[in-house]
C-alpha positions as CSV (number, residue, x, y, z in Angstrom):
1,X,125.0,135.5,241.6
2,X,125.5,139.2,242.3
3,X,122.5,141.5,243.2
4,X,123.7,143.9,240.3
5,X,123.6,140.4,237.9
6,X,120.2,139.4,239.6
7,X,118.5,142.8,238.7
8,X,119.6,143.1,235.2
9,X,118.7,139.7,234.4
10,X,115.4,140.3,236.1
11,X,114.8,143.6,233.8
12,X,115.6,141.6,230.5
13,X,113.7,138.4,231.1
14,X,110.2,141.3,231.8
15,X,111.0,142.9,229.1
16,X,108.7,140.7,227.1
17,X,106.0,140.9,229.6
18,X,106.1,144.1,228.5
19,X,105.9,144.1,225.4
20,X,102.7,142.0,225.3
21,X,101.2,144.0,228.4
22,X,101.8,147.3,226.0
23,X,100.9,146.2,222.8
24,X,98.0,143.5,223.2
25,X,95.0,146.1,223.1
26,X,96.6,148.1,220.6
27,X,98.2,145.6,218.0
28,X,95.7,143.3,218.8
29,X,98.0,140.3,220.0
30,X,96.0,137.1,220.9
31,X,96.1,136.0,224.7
32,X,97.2,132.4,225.4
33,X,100.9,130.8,225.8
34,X,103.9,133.2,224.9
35,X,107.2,132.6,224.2
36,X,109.8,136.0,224.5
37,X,113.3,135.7,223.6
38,X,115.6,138.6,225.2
39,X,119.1,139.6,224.1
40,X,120.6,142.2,226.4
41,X,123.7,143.5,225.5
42,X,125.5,145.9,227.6
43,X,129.4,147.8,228.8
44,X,129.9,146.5,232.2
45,X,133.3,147.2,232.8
46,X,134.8,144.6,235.7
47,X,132.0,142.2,235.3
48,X,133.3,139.5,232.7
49,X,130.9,136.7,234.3
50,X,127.9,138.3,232.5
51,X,125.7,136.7,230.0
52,X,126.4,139.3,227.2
53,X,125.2,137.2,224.0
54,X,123.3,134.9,225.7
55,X,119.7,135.2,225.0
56,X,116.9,134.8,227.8
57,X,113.8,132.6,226.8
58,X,110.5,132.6,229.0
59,X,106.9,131.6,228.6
60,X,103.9,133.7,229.7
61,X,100.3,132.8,229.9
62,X,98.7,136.0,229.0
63,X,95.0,136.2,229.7
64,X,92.4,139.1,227.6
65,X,92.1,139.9,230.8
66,X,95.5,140.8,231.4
67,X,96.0,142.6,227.6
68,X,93.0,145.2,228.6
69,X,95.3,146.2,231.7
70,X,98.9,147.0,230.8
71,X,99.6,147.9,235.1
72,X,99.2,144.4,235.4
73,X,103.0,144.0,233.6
74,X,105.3,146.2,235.8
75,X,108.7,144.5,235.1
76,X,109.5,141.5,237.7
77,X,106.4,142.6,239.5
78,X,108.1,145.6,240.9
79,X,105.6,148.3,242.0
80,X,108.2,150.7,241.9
81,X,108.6,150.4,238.2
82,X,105.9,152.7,236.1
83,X,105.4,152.5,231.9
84,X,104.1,155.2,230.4
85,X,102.8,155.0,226.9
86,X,104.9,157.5,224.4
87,X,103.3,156.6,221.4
88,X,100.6,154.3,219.8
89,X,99.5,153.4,216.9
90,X,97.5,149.7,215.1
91,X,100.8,148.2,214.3
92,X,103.5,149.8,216.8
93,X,103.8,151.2,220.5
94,X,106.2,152.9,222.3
95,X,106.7,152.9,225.7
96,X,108.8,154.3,229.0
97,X,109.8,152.6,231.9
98,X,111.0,154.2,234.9
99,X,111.6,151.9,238.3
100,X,113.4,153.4,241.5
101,X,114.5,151.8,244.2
102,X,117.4,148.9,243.9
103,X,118.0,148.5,240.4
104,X,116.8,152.0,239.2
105,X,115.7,151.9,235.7
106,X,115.3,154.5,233.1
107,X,114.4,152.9,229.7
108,X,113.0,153.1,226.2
109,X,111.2,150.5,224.2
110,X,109.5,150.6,220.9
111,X,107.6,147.5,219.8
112,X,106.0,146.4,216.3
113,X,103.7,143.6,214.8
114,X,102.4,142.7,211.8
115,X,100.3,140.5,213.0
116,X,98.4,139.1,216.4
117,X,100.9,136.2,216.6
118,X,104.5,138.1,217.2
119,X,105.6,141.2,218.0
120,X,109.4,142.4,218.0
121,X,111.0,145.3,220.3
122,X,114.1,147.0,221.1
123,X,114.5,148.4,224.9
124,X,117.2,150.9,225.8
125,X,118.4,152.8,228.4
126,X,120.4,152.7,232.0
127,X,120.4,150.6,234.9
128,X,121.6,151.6,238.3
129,X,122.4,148.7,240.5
130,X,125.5,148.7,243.4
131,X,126.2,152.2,242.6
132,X,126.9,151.7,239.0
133,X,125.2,153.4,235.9
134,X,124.7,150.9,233.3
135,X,124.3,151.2,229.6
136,X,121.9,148.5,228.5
137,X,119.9,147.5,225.2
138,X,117.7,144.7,224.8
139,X,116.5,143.5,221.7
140,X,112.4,141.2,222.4
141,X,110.8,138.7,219.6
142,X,107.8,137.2,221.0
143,X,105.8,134.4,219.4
144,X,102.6,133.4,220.0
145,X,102.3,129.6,221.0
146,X,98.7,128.4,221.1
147,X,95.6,129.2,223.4
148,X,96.3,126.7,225.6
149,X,99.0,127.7,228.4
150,X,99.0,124.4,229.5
151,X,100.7,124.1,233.0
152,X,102.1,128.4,232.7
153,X,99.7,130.1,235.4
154,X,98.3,133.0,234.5
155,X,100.6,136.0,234.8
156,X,98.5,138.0,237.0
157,X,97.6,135.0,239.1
158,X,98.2,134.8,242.8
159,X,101.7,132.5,243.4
């Protein structure tokens, strides 16, 4: 798999981490076992090979803990990435990432919920990785799962 692949399939799959990181305290999601789904849709001219289409499912365990403290979801753990909240309100959040470094980042995202059990979210912007700009969107639905995470660690847990 190419780096360039390897970072923009790292960004999607976080996406959701996101998400729930961002909009927990404010749209009062419940902590326990998540499931995001991530669609990421984007023009990369010379690269036929990637998953355009193909969406990217991944379970979180999400702690209160970790809903009071939305640093604790930088995307893929990168400490170069930093979110800034643009907007909040009880039922929707938008948000800001900017990560530097290899795969450079500069995206939007605006998430909703009606209620503490799912959220949905669009994320757009443009990805930098082996010297190309890239034109990305990705489209989030999240669904709570239960309290129980079961054998999913914690998300801020130490690996």
């Amino acid at each position: 798999m190419s780096k360039l692949k390897m970072v923009l399939l790292s960004l999607s799959v976080s996406v959701g981490a996101v998400a729930i990181a961002h909009a927990g305290p404010v749209l009062g999601l419940k902590a326990g076992l998540w499931e995001t789904t991530a669609l990421m849709k984007m023009s990369m001219p010379g690269m036929p090979s990637m998953p355009q289409g193909q969406p990217i499912v991944e379970k979180s365990c999400v702690t209160a803990k970790d809903l009071e403290d939305a640093k604790n979801f930088a995307p893929a753990n990168r400490p170069e990435c930093k979110t800034t909240i643009l907007k909040s309100t009880p039922t929707e959040i938008q948000a800001k990432v900017q990560c530097t470094g290899e795969g450079a980042a500069n995206l939007t995202g605006s998430y909703k919920s009606s209620a503490p059990t799912a959220f949905s979210g669009v994320l757009n912007g443009t990805v930098t990785a082996e010297g190309q700009s890239i034109p990305i969107s990705n489209t989030v639905q999240g669904k709570w799962l239960g309290a129980d995470c079961g054998s999913v660690k914690p998300m801020n847990a130490a690996n």
